[in-house]
NUDOLUM-827665 format. One line per 4 residues: number of its first residue (from 1); for each residue x, y, z of C-alpha. Coordinates in pm, whole numbers, plus 50000, padded with zeros to 5 digits. Layout:
BEGIN
NUM	X,Y,Z; ...
***
This chain:
BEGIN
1	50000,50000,50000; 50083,50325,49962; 50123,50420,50343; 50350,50121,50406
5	50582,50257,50079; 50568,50577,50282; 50671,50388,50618; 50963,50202,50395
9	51077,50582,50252; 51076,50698,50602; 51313,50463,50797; 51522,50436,50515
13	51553,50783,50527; 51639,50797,50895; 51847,50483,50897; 52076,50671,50597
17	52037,51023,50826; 52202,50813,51122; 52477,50613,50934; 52589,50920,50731
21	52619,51099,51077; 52846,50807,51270; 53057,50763,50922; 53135,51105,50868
25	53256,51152,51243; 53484,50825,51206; 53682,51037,50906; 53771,51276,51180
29	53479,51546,51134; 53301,51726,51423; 52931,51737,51408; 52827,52141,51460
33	52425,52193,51438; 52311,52567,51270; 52034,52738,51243; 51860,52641,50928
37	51817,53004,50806; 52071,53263,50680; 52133,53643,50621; 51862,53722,50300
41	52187,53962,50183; 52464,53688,50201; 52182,53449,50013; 52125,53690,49746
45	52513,53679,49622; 52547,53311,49621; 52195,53186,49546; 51924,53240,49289
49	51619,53019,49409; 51565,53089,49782; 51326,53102,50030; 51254,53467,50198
53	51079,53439,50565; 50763,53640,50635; 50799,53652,51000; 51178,53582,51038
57	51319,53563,51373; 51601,53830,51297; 51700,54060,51042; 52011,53858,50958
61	51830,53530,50964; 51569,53576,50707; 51620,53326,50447; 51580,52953,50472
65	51943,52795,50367; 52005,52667,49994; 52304,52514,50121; 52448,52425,50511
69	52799,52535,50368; 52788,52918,50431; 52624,52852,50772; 52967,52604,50838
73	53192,52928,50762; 52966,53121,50973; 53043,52872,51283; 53442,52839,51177
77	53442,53230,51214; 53273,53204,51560; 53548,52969,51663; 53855,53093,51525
81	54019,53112,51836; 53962,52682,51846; 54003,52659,51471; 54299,52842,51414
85	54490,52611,51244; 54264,52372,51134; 53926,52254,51100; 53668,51943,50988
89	53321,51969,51028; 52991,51878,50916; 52628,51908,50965; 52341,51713,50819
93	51983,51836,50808; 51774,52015,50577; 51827,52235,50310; 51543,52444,50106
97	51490,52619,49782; 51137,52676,49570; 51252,52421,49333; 51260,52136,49516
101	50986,51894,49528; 50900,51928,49871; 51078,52267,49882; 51348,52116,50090
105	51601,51797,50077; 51798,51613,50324; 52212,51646,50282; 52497,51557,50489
109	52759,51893,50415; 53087,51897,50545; 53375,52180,50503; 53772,52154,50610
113	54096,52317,50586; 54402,52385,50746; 54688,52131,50846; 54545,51750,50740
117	54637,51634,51100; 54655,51767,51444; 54965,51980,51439; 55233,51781,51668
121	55637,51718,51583; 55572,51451,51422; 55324,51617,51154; 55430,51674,50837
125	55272,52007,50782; 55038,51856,50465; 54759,52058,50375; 54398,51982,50333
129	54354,52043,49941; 54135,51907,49659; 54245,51560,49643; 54225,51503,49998
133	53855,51664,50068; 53763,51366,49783; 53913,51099,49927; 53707,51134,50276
137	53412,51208,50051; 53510,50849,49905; 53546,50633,50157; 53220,50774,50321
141	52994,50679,49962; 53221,50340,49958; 53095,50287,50347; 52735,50390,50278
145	52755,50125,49995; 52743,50389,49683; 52884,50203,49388; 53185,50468,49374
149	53332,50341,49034; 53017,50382,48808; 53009,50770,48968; 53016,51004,48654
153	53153,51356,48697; 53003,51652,48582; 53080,52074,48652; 52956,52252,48895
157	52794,52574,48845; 52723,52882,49087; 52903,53045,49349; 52981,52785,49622
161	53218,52549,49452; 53535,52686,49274; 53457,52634,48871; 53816,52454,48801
165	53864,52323,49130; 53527,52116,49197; 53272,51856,49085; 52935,51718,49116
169	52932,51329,49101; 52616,51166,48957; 52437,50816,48892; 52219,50799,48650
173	52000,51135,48662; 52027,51111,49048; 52312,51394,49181; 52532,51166,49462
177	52749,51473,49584; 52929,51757,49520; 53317,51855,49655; 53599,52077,49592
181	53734,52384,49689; 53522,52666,49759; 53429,52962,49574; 53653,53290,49631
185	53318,53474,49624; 53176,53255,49910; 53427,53318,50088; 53451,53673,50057
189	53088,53712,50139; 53143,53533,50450; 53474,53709,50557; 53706,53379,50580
193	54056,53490,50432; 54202,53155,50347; 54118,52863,50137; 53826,52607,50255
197	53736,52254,50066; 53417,52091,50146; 53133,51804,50008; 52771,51757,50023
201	52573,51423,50005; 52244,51378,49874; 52099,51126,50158; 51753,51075,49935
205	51934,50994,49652; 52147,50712,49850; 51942,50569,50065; 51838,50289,49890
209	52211,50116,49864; 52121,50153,50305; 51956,49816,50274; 52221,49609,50067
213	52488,49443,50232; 52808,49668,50287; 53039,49727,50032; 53316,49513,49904
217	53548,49811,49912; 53615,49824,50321; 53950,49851,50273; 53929,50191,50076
221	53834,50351,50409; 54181,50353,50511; 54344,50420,50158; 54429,50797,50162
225	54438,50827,49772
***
């Protein structure tokens, strides 16, 4: 019946909103939770199809968010003093524009930069860049069972991911993720003065490899390339 396909959808849904969660915290991420609204101004630079509040609780939180990413600079430049040198986190929940089905559409966002490990002697200073922002984006699709080799790139467009420095990674017509480094313009509008790479996961559009039986490719959790 229709309600028990509805039931199904559902704790799919929440089983995928759970496992994303503990997976992307065992790649070293910090969970942060933000207010799922944004400054109207900020959204009308990055963002074409938004969602204006009528009665919004602030001036500078008027807009329901396109994307958790500038709310994740927002909290890194809250916290400088912790995240000085470095920084992983992520969020997942909502995120809304008028073009969506439902108007909104569950995805597990993550941002990082700085030093690739905690700064001791032993470190050997390597940035977080491009290549490495993909392969934790990797190894989480490979542990939530996404068939990572039939992934198909394609550009991204707008102004959160960097043109040259970015993709969007697809299955069929169903967008998987995006990641790369961020837009100059993003960042500008959000006052962070150094470079930031980060990935977002479409959680509807994976949930249904939730059910199968973990992937074959284990081992590619620990493979840094």
């Amino acid at each position: 019946t229709n309600e028990e396909d509805k039931t199904q959808i559902l704790s799919s849904s929440i089983k995928t909103y759970h496992k994303a969660k503990k997976i992307i915290a065992s790649q070293g991420y910090s969970e942060v939770v933000t207010w799922s609204f944004m400054d109207g101004n900020k959204a009308k630079v990055l963002f074409n199809d938004f969602i204006i509040l009528q009665n919004p609780i602030s001036s500078d939180l008027n807009t329901m968010r396109p994307s958790t990413i500038p709310n994740l600079l927002e909290a890194i430049n809250q916290n400088k003093s912790r995240m000085y040198t470095r920084a992983k986190i992520f969020e997942v929940g909502p995120n809304f524009s008028k073009s969506l089905p439902e108007q909104q559409e569950n995805v597990a966002t993550a941002v990082a930069y700085g030093s690739s490990d905690e700064q001791n002697w032993l470190s050997n200073k390597k940035n977080i860049d491009v290549f490495s922002i993909k392969a934790d984006l990797f190894a989480i699709l490979a542990n939530l069972n996404v068939p990572i080799d039939n992934l198909l790139y394609e550009k991204l467009e707008g102004q959160i991911y960097h043109p040259g420095k970015s993709s969007s990674l697809r299955l069929g017509k169903n967008k998987i993720a995006n990641f790369g480094e961020l837009h100059p313009i993003l960042l500008k509008t959000m006052n962070v003065d150094f470079k930031v790479f980060g990935f977002e996961i479409y959680l509807e559009n994976i949930s249904q490899f939730q059910e199968n039986k973990p992937s074959s490719k284990g081992g590619f959790a620990n493979n840094p390339y």
